[in-house]
C-alpha positions as a Python dict, from the first residue, in 0.01 Angstrom:
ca = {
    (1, 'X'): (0, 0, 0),
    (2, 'X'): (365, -75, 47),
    (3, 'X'): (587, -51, -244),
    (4, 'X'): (957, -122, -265),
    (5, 'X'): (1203, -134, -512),
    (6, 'X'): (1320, -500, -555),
    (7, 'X'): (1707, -417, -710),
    (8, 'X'): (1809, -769, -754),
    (9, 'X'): (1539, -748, -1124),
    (10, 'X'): (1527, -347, -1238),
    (11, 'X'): (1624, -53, -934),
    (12, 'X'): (1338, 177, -1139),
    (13, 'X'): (1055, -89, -1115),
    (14, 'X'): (835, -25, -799),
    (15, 'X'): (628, -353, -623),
    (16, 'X'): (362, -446, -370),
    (17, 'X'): (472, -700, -170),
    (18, 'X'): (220, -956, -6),
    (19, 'X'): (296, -1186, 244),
    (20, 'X'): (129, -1542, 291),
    (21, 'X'): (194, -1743, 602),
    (22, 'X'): (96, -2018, 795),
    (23, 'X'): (173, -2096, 1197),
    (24, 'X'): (106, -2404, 1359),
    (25, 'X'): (29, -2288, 1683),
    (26, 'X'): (37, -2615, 1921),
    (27, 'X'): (-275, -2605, 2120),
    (28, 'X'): (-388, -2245, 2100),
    (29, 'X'): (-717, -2372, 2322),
    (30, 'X'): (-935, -2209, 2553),
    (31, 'X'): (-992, -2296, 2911),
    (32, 'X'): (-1351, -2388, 2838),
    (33, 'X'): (-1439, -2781, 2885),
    (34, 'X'): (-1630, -2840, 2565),
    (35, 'X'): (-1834, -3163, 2647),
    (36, 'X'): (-1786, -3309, 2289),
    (37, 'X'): (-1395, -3263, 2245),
    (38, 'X'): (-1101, -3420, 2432),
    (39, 'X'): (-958, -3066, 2551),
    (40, 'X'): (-1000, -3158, 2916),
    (41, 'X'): (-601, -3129, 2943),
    (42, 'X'): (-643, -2745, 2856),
    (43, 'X'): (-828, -2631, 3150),
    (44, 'X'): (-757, -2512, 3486),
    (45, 'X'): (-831, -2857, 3658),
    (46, 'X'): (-671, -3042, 3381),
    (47, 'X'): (-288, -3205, 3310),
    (48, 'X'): (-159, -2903, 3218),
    (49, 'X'): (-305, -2655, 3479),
    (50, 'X'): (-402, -2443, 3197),
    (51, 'X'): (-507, -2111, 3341),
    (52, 'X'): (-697, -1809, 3204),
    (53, 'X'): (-349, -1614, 3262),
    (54, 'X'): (-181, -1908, 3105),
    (55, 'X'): (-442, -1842, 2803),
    (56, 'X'): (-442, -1449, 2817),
    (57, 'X'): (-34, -1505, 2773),
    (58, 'X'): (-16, -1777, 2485),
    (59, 'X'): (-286, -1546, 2276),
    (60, 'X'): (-21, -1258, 2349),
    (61, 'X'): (238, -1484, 2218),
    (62, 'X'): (90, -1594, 1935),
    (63, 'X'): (7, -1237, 1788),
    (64, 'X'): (272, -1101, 1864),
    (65, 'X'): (445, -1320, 1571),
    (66, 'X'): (204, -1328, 1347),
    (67, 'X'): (258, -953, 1333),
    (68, 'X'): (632, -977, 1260),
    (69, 'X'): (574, -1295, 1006),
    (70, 'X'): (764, -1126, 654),
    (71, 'X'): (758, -783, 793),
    (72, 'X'): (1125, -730, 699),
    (73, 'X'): (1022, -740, 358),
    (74, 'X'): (633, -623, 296),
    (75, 'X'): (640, -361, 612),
    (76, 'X'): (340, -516, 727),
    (77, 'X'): (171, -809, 864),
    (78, 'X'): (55, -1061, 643),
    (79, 'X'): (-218, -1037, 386),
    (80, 'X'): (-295, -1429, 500),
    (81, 'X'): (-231, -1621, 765),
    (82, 'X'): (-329, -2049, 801),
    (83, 'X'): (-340, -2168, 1140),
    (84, 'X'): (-346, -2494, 1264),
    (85, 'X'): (-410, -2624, 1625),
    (86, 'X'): (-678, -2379, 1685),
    (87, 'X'): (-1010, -2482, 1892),
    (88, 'X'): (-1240, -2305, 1752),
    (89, 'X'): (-1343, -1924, 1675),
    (90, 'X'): (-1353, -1817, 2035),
    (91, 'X'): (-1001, -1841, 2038),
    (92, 'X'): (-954, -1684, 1653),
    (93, 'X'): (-1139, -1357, 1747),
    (94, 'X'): (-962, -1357, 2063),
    (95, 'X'): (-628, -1341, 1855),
    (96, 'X'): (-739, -1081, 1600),
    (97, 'X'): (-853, -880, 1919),
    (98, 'X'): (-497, -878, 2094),
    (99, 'X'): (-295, -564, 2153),
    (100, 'X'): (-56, -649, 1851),
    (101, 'X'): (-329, -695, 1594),
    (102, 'X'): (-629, -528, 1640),
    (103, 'X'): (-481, -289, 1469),
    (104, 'X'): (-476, -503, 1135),
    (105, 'X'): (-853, -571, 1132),
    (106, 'X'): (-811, -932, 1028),
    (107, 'X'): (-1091, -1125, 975),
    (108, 'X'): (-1146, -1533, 1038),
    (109, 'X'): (-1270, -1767, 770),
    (110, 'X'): (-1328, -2099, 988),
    (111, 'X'): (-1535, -2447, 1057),
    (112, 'X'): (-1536, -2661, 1296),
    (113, 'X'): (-1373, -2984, 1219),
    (114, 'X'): (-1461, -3332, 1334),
    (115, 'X'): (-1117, -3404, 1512),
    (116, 'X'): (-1216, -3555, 1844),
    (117, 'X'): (-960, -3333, 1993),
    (118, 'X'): (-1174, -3010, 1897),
    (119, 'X'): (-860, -2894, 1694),
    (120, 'X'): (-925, -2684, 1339),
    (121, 'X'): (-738, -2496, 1060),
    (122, 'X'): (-855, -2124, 1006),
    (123, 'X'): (-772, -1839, 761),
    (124, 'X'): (-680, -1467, 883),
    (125, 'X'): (-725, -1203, 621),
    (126, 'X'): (-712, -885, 615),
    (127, 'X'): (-946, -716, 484),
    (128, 'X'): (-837, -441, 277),
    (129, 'X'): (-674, -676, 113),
    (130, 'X'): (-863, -954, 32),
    (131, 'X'): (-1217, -1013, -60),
    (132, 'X'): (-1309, -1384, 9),
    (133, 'X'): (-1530, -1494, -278),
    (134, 'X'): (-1537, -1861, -176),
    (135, 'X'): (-1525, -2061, 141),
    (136, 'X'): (-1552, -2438, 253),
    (137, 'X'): (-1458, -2709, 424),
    (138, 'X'): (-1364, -3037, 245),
    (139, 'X'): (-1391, -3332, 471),
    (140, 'X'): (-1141, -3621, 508),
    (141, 'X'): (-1302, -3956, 530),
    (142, 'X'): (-1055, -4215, 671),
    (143, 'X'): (-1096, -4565, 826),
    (144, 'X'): (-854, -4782, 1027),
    (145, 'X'): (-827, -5157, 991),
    (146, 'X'): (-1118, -5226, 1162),
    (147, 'X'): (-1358, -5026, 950),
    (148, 'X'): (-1417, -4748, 1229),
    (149, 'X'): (-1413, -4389, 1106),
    (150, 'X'): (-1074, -4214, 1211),
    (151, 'X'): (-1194, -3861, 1282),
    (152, 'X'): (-925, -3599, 1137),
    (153, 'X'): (-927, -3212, 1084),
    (154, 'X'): (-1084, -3108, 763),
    (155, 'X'): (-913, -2925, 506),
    (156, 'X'): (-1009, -2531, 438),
    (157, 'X'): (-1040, -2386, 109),
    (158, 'X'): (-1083, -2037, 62),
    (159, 'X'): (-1077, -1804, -278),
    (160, 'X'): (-1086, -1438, -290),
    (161, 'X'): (-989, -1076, -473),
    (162, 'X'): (-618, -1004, -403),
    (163, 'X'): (-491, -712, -598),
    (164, 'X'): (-726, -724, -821),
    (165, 'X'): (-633, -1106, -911),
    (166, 'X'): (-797, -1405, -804),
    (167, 'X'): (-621, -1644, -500),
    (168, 'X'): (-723, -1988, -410),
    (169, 'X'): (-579, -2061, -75),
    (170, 'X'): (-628, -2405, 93),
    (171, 'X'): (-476, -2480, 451),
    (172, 'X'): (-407, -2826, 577),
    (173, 'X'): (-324, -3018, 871),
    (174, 'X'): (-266, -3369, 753),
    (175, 'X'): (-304, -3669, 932),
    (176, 'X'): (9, -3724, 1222),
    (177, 'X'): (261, -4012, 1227),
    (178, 'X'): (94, -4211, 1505),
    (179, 'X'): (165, -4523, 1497),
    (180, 'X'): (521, -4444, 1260),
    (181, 'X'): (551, -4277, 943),
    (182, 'X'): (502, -4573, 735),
    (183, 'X'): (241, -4737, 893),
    (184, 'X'): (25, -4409, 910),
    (185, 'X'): (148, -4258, 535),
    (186, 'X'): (-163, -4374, 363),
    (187, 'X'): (-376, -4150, 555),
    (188, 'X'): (-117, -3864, 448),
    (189, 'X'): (-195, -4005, 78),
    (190, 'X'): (-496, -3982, 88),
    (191, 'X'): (-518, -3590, 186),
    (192, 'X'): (-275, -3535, -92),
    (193, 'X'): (-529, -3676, -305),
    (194, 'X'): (-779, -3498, -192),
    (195, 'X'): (-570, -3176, -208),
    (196, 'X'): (-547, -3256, -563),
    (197, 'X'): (-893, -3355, -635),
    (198, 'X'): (-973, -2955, -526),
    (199, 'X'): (-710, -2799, -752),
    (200, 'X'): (-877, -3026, -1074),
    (201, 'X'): (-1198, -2868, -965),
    (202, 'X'): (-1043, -2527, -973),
    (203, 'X'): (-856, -2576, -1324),
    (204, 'X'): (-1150, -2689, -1441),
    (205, 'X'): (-1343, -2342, -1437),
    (206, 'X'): (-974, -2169, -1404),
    (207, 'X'): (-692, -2347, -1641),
    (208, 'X'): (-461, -2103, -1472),
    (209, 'X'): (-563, -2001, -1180),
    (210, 'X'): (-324, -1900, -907),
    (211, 'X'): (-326, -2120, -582),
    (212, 'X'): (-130, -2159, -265),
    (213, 'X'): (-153, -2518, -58),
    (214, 'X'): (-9, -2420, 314),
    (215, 'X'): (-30, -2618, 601),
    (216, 'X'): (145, -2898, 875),
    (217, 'X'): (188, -3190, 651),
    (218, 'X'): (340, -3439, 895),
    (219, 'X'): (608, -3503, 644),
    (220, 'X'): (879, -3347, 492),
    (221, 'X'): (920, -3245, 125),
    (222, 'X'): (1090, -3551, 37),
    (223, 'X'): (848, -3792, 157),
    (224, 'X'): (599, -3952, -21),
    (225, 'X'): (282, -3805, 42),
    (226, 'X'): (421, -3525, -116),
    (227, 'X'): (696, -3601, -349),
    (228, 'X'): (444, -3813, -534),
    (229, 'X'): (99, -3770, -349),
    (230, 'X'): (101, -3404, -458),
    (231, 'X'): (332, -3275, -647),
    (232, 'X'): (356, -3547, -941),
    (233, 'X'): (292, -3476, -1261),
    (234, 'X'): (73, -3664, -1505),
    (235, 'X'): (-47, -3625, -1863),
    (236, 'X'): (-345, -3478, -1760),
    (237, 'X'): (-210, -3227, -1484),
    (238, 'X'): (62, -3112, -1691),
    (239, 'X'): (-204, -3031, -1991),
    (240, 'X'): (-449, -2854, -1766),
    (241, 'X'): (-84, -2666, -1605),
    (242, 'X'): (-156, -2819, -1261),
    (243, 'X'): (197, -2859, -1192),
    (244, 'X'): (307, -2753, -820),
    (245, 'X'): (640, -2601, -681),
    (246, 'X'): (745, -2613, -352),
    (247, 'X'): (1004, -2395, -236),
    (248, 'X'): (1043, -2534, 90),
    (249, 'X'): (1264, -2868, -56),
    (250, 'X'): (1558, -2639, -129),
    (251, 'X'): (1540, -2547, 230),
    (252, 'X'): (1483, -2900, 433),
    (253, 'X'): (1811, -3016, 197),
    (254, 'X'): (1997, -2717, 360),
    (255, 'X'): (1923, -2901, 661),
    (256, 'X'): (1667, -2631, 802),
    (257, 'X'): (1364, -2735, 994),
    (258, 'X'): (1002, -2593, 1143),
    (259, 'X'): (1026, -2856, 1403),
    (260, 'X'): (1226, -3110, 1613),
    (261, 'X'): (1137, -3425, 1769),
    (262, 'X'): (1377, -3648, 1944),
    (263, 'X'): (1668, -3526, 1802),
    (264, 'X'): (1519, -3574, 1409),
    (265, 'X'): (1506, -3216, 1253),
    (266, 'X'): (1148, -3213, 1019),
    (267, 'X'): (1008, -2962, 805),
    (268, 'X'): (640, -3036, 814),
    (269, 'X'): (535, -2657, 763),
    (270, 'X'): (522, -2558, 413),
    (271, 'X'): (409, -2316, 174),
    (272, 'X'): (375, -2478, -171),
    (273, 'X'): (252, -2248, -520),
    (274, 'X'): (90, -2356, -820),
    (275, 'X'): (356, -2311, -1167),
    (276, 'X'): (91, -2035, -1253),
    (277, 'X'): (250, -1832, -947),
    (278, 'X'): (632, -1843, -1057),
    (279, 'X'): (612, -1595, -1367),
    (280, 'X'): (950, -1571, -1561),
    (281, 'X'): (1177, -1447, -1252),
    (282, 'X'): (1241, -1101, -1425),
    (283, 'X'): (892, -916, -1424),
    (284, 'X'): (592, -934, -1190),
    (285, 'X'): (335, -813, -1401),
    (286, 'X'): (53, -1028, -1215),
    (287, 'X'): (85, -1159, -827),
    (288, 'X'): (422, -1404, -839),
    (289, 'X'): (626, -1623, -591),
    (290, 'X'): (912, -1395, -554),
    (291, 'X'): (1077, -1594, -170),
    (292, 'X'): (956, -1808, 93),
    (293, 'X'): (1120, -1802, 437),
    (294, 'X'): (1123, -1966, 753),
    (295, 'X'): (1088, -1716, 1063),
    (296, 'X'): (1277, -1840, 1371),
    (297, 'X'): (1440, -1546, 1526),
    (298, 'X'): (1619, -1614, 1878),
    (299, 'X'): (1335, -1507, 2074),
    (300, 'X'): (1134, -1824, 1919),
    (301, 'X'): (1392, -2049, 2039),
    (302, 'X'): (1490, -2243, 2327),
    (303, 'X'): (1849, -2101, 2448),
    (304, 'X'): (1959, -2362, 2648),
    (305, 'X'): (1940, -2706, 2781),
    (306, 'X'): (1890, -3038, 2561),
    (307, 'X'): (1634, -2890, 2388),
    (308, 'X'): (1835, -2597, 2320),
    (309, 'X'): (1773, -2480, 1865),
    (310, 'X'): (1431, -2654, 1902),
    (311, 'X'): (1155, -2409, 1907),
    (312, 'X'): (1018, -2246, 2206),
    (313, 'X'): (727, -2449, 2305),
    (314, 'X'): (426, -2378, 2494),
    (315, 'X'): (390, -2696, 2667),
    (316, 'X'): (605, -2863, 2840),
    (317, 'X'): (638, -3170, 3090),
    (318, 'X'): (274, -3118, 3181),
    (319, 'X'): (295, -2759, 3256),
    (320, 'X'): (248, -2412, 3070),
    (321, 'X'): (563, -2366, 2959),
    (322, 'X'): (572, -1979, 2811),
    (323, 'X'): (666, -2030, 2495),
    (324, 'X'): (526, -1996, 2182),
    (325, 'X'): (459, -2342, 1972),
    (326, 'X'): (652, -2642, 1907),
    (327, 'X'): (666, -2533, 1537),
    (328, 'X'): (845, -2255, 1349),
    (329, 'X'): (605, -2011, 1082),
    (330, 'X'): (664, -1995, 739),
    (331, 'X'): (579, -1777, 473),
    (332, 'X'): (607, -1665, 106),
    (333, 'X'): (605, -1282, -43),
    (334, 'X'): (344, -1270, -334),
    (335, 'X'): (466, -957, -534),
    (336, 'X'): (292, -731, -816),
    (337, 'X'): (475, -488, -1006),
    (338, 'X'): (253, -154, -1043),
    (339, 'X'): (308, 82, -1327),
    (340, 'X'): (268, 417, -1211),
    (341, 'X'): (320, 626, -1556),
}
């Protein structure tokens, strides 16, 4: 364990300090053609002249953030990572196998989605720090206006032992803005209700359980689908203390961003906690919300040119760019005060 002294609430109080992130990785696929997914772009003989170097050097990439994601703070890697935009395991134990975090013996909780581009969300744990004691995949049923089944990424929900507490995690990647925001928000509203649907189920057998909703929402805080798809509070959700907080509004009205796309600044990535997370702000007797950060350091941004401040992409133009992904990580620190008398 790492413990640090957080001064800011009592210099003689000592804390563990967990980090929980989430990366959308844009495209992390493999150079495989898999006959039943559109991923034909990804491979050597494809648009994008995707070669196994190509591959080899965007895996690289990839870990070599997720090993820096909140280290500042917790002196580690994260406890829990979501991804998004990730093909399928192949690719996963590829990651957890790189030079920059085999070290970390993560582990992958994943399913394959019905997207038709092959894409999925997956959980990273580590293992000596979390015991999963639930997994599944809750699938998002959605039609367009001519009755034909829209095939979307499922969402992953996954509890488990963290410092001696129980977490419920669940990682999203929410249906995009094809088509424009408003035309394509009720798909958006829809996910939010499901996401909600899950937590009633776990207040149910848990009235104050502990949960953390991550993921690419495909809007910012301020739009609907979550303004009032997820975070609104009724009667009922107040009494069972299903209220939500997400710290990532403060930031979007600061004007920061995960993303950027033709010249509009979005936050789509976000980390949002469950009211049962925030404690009183002065003692962290159980796991708390104690920050939640963006990481976009220099070396995950493009330095020049028109797209110079947006992040450093992989793709690019129909080429392998070198970059890293189109969106910026975020994260929270979970922290536990420890008495040691």
């Amino acid at each position: 364990m790492f413990f640090i002294g957080i001064s800011t609430y009592c210099q003689h109080s000592r804390y563990v300090i967990r980090t929980v992130a989430f990366y959308n990785v844009e495209n992390l696929f493999d150079t495989i053609d898999d006959p039943d997914t559109i991923d034909e772009d990804f491979t050597r003989d494809g648009k994008n002249n995707y070669t196994a170097a190509n591959y080899h050097h965007k895996i690289e990439n990839i870990a070599s953030v997720l090993e820096k994601l909140g280290a500042d703070l917790s002196n580690s890697s994260p406890a829990l990572i979501g991804l998004a935009e990730i093909e399928n395991f192949r690719v996963l134990d590829d990651l957890i196998k790189s030079e920059s975090l085999r070290d970390q013996q993560y582990q992958i909780i994943h399913f394959d989605s019905p997207d038709r581009r092959g894409i999925d969300v997956a959980l990273l744990y580590r293992q000596e720090l979390f015991s999963p004691i639930h997994q599944e995949k809750i699938e998002l049923k959605l039609w367009d206006e001519k009755g034909e089944r829209i095939y979307t990424r499922d969402l992953l929900w996954v509890s488990g032992i963290m410092d001696d507490e129980v977490i419920h995690v669940l990682v999203n990647h929410w249906p995009s803005r094809r088509g424009g925001r408003e035309r394509s928000e009720p798909k958006r509203m829809k996910a939010a209700f499901m996401v909600r649907k899950i937590i009633g189920r776990i207040y149910a057998d848990q009235p104050h359980a502990k949960v953390v909703i991550m993921g690419d929402f495909n809007d910012d805080p301020i739009n609907k689908s979550i303004k009032e798809g997820l975070l609104q509070s009724t009667e009922r959700s107040e009494k069972e203390g299903m209220q939500l907080f997400n710290p990532m509004e403060g930031m979007f009205k600061k004007g920061l961003n995960t993303l950027a796309y033709r010249d509009g600044l979005n936050l789509f990535d976000q980390v949002i906690v469950s009211n049962s997370l925030l404690g009183d702000g002065q003692s962290y007797e159980g796991l708390s919300f104690f920050k939640a950060g963006i990481y976009n350091p220099a070396f995950l941004t493009t330095q020049t040119g028109k797209y110079k401040g947006y992040p450093y992409r992989s793709f690019e133009n129909n080429r392998y760019a070198g970059g890293f992904s189109d969106h910026f990580p975020v994260y929270v620190y979970l922290v536990k005060q420890y008495d040691f008398r």
